[in-house]
C-alpha positions in Angstrom: 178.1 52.7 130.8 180.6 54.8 132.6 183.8 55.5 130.6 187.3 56.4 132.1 188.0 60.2 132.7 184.3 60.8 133.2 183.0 61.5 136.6 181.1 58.2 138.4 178.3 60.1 139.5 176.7 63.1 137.8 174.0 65.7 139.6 171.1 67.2 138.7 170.6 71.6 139.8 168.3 70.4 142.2 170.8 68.1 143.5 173.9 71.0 143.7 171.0 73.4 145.3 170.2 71.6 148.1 174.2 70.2 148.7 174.9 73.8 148.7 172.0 74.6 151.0 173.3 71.4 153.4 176.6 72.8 153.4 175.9 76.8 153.9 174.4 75.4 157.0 176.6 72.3 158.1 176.6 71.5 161.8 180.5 72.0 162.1 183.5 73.1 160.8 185.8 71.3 158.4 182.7 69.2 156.4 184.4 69.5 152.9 181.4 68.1 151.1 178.7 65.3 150.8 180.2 61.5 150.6 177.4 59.1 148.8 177.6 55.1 149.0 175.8 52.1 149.1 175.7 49.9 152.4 174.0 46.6 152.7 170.5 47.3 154.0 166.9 46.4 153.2 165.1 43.2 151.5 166.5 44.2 148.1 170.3 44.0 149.5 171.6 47.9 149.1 170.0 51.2 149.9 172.1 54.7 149.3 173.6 56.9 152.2 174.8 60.4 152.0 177.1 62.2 154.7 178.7 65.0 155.4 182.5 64.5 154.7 185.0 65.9 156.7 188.1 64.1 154.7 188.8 62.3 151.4 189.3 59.0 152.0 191.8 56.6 150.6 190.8 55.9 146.7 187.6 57.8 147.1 186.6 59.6 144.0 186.0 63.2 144.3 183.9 64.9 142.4 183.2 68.7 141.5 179.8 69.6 139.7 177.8 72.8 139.5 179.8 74.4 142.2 180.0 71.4 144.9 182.2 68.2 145.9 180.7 64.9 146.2 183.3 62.0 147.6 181.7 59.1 146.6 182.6 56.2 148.8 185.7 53.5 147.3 183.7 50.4 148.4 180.3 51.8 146.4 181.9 52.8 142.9 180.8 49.7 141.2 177.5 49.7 142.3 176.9 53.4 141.5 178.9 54.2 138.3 177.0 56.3 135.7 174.5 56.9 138.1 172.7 60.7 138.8 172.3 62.2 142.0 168.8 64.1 142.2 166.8 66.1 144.8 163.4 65.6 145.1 160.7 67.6 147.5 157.0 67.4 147.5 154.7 67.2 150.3 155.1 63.3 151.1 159.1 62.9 150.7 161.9 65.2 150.9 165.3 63.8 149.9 167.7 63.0 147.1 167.3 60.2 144.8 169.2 58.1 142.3 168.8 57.0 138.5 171.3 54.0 138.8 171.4 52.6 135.6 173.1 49.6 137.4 170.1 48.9 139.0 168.1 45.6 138.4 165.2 45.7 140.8 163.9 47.7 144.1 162.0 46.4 146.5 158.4 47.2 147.1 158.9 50.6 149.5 161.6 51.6 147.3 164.0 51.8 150.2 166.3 49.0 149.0 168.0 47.9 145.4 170.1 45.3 143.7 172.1 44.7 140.9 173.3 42.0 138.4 175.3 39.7 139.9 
């Protein structure tokens, strides 16, 4: 359960590696860090995003972890608190993943989630 003055979001090193290796090669200037959210999306009801960030938004959290800044999105807090940010890479799927304890069920190709209402 997250508790106040800890971060909402934690990362794995596999995670800060490969937000470091994103952002030693970002595609412009003035990307500040990664921004992570929920959106509404797929048969379960939310699916993550991640995005280069090029500004803090109003009330988004920032976060500073093994040497990288994470925004994570003011509208996706609740859905994502005390959740950790991984990186995963084998030879069928390359990306980062999520252990959301908030997280009730996924759907069946893992692309969507929900949580208690």
């Amino acid at each position: 359960m997250f508790q106040p003055g800890k971060a909402p979001i934690t990362l794995t090193e596999a995670a800060a590696e490969r937000v470091k290796t994103l952002m030693a090669a970002k595609p412009e200037d003035g990307v500040l860090g990664l921004r992570v959210g929920v959106k509404a999306k797929g048969c379960s009801g939310l699916s993550y995003f991640v995005e280069y960030a090029k500004e803090r938004k109003k009330f988004e959290d920032m976060v500073e972890d093994k040497g990288v800044t994470i925004f994570v999105d003011p509208t996706s807090v609740m859905f994502i608190l005390g959740s950790e940010m991984d990186f995963q890479e084998d030879k069928y799927y390359s990306g980062f993943v999520f252990n959301n304890p908030n997280e009730e069920s996924r759907c069946g190709c893992g692309e969507s989630f929900n949580v208690a209402s």
